[in-house]
C-alpha positions in Angstrom: 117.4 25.6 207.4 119.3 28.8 207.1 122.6 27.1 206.0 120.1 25.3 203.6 118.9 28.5 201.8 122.2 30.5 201.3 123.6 27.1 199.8 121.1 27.3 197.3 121.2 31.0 196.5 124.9 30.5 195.9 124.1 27.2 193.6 121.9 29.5 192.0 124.1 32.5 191.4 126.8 30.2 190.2 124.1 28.7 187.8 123.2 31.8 186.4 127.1 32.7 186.3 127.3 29.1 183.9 124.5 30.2 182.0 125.5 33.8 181.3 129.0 32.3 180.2 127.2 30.0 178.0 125.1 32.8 176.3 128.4 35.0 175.3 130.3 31.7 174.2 126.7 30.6 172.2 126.9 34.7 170.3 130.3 33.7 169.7 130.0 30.4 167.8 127.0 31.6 166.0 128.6 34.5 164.0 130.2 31.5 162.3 127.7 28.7 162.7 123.8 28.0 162.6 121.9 27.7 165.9 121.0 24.1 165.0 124.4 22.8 164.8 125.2 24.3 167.9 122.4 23.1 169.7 122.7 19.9 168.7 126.0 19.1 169.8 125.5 21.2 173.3 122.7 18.9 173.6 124.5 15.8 172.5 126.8 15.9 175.9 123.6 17.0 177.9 122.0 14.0 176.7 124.9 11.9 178.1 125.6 13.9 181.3 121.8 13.2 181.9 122.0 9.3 181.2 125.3 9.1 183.4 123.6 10.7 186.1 120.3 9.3 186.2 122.3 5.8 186.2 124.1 6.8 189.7 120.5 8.2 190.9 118.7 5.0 190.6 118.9 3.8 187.3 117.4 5.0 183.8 113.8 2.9 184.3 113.2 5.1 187.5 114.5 8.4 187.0 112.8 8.8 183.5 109.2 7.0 184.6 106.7 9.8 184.6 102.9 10.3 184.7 102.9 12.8 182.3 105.0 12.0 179.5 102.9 13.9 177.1 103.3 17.1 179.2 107.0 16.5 179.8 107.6 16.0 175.9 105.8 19.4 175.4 108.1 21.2 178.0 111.1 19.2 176.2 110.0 21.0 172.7 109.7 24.3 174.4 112.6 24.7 176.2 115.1 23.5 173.3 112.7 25.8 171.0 113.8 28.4 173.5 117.2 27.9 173.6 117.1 28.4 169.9 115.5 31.3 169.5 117.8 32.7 172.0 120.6 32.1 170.3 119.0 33.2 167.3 118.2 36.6 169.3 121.7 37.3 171.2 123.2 37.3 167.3 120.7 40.1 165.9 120.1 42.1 168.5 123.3 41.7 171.1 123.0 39.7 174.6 122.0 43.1 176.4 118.8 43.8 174.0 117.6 40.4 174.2 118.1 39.4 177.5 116.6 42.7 178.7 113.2 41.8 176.9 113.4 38.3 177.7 113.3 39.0 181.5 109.7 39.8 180.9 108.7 36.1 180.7 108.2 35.7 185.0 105.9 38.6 184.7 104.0 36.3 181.8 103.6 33.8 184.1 101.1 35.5 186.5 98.6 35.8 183.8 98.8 32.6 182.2 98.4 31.4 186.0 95.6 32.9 186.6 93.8 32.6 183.2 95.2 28.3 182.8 95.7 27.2 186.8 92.5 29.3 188.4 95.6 31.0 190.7 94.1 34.2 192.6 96.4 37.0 191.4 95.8 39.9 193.8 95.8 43.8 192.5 99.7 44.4 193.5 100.5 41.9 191.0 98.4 42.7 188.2 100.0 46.1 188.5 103.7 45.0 188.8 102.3 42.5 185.3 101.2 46.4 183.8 104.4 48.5 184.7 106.5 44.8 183.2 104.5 45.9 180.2 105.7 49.1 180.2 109.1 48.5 180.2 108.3 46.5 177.5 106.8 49.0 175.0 109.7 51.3 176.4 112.6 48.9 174.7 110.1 48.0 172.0 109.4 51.6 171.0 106.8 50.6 168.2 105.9 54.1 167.3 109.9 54.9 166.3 110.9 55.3 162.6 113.7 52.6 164.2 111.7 50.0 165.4 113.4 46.8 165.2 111.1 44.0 164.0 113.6 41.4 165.3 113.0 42.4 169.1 110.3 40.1 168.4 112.2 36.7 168.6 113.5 37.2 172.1 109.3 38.4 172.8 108.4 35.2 171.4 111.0 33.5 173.7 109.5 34.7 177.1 105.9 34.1 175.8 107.6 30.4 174.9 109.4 30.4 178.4 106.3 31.6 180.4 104.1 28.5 179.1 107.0 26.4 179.5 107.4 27.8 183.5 103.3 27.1 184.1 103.6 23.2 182.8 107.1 23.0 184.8 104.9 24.2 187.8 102.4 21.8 187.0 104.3 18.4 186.5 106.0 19.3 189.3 102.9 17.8 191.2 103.8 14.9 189.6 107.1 13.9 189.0 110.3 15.1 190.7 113.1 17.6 189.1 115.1 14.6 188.6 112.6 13.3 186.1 111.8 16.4 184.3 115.6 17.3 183.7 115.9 14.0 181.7 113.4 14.3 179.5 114.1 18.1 179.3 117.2 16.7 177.9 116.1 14.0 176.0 113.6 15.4 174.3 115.8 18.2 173.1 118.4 15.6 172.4 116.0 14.1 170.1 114.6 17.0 168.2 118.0 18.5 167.2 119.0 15.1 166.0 116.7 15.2 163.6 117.0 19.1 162.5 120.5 19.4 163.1 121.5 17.1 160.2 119.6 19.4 157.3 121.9 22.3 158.2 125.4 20.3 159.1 128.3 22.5 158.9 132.0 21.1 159.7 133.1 22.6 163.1 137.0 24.5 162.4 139.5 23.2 164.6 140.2 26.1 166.6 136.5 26.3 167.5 136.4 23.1 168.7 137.2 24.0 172.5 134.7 26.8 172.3 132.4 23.9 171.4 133.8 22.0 174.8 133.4 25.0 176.7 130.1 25.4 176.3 129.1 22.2 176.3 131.0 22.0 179.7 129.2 25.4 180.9 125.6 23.8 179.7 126.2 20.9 181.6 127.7 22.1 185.0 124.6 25.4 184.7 121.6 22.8 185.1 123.4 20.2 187.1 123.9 23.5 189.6 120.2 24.6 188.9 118.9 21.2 189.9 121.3 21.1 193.3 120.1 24.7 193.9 116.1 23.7 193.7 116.5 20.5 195.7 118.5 23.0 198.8 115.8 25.9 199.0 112.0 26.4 198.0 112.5 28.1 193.9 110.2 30.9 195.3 113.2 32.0 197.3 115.8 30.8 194.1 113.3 32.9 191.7 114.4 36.5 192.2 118.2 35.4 191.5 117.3 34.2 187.8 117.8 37.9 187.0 121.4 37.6 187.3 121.8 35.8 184.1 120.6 39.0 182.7 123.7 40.7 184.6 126.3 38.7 183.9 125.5 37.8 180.0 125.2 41.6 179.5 128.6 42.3 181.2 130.0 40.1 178.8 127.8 41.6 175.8 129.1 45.3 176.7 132.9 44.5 177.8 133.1 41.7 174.4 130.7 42.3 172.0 130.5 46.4 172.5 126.9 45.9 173.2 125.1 49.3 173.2 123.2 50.0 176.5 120.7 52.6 175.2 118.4 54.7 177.4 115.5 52.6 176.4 117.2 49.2 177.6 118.1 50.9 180.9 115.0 52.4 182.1 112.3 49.6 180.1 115.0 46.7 182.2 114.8 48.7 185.4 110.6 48.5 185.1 110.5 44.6 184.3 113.4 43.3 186.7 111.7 45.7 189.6 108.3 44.7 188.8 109.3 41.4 188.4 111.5 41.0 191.7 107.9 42.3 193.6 106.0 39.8 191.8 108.2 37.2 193.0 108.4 38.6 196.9 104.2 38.8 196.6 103.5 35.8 195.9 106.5 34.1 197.8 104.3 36.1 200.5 100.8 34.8 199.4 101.8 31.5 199.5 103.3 31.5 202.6 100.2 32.9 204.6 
C-alpha cells in the first residue's frame, strides 16, 4: 500500500512537471498565435492519444459508455473553456500572476460542496475558505490606482475549474476515470473543431516543434495524471496539484522575467497554505 502511494505522488509530481512545461511552451506560442488555434491542434493529438488508448483498454463502445453523458459533456465544455482562458491569462498577466490566483479554485470547491452536494463543511475549513479569500483580495488589490481588470480571467478560471472539480466528484460515482478522460477529450476535441476554424492562422515552420512539444507534454501530463489517480486515493494526490504552480512560475521568472511582487508572494502563501489544510481536513474527515 505504501509502495502504492509514493508511486502515485511521483506520477503526480511528474504530471504537474508536464503540465507546468506545457503552460510556459502554451505563453510561448500564444505571443504569436490565438488560443483557439492552439487548443485545437493540442487537442487534435489528445483526441487520438485518447482513441488509441481506449482501443487497448477494452475498446471504444466500453471505455466511452457512460450514465451521464449530459454531465460528462458539461465537464468536457468546462475544462477546454478552462484551458483557454488560461492561456488567455498566462499572456496578459505572466504564468506567476495567473497561476497564483488560479490556485484559489480547491478552496472554491468547499463552498460549492456544501451549498450543491449537502457536504458538512466544519468551521476549520470555512476559515482556511476566508483567509483563501484573503489572499485573494491581497493579489487582487481592488482599492489600488493599478488594479488590473485582467486578473479577472484567471478568477473566472478557478470559479470555472471549481464547478468543473464538484461534477468530476460527482460522476465519479458513476463512471470510472477512464471514461471521463475520453469524453474530457472528445468533447474538447469537438468544440475547438468548430471554433478553431473562424480564427485559422498558418503555423511558421520553426514553430512547428513547439507545437509537437506541447502536444507531446499535454498528452504524457494526463496519461500520468490518470496512472497517478488509479495508484493512490486523489485526497492524498490533491495537495501535490500545487506544484504546477511551482514549476510553471520557475519557468515564468527564469524565461519570461515574470515579476514576483510582494502582493503575489504573501496573497500565494495564504491560498496554497489554506488550501494544503483544507485538503489534509477533509482527507481527515473522510477518513474517520
Amino acid at each position: 500500500m505504501k509502495n502504492e502511494i509514493k508511486l502515485g505522488i511521483i506520477l503526480m509530481i511528474l504530471a504537474t512537471l508536464c503540465f507546468g512545461i506545457m503552460d510556459g511552451v502554451s505563453r510561448y506560442l500564444a505571443e504569436e498565435y490565438n488560443v483557439f488555434i492552439i487548443n485545437m491542434y493540442r487537442s487534435w493529438v489528445l483526441v487520438l492519444f485518447v482513441l488509441i488508448y481506449s482501443i487497448k483498454k477494452g475498446g471504444i463502445k466500453q471505455v466511452s459508455f457512460s450514465k451521464k453523458p449530459l454531465i460528462q459533456i458539461i465537464r468536457g465544455i468546462l475544462l477546454i473553456s478552462c484551458v483557454c482562458i488560461g492561456v488567455y491569462s498566462f499572456t496578459i498577466l505572466g504564468l506567476v500572476a495567473a497561476h497564483t490566483i488560479i490556485a484559489i479554485y480547491p478552496l472554491l470547491v468547499l463552498p460549492l460542496s456544501y451549498y450543491f452536494l449537502n457536504e458538512k463543511i466544519g468551521w476549520r475549513r470555512w476559515c482556511a475558505v476566508f483567509i483563501g479569500f484573503i489572499g485573494i483580495i491581497i493579489i487582487l488589490n481592488p482599492i489600488s490606482m493599478s488594479f488590473n481588470f485582467n486578473m479577472i480571467w484567471p478568477l473566472l478560471l478557478a470559479f470555472l475549474l471549481a464547478i468543473y472539480s464538484i461534477l468530476t466528484r460527482n460522476i465519479s460515482a458513476y463512471d470510472n476515470s477512464e471514461t471521463s478522460f475520453f469524453w474530457v477529450a472528445i468533447v474538447g476535441g469537438i468544440v475547438m473543431t468548430i471554433i478553431g476554424p473562424f480564427f485559422f492562422e498558418l503555423l511558421v515552420l520553426k514553430d512547428i516543434p513547439w507545437f509537437l512539444l506541447l502536444c507531446f507534454l499535454s498528452t504524457c501530463g494526463h496519461f500520468l495524471f490518470i496512472k497517478a489517480l488509479e495508484t493512490a486515493q486523489a485526497s492524498i494526490l490533491q495537495p501535490f496539484i500545487y506544484l504546477q504552480l511551482f514549476f510553471a512560475s520557475i519557468i515564468g521568472i527564469l524565461v519570461f522575467n515574470d515579476l514576483l511582487t510582494l502582493n503575489l508572494i504573501f496573497g500565494g502563501i495564504l491560498i496554497i497554505g489554506s488550501g494544503i489544510f483544507a485538503f489534509i481536513r477533509t482527507h481527515k474527515v473522510e477518513n474517520t
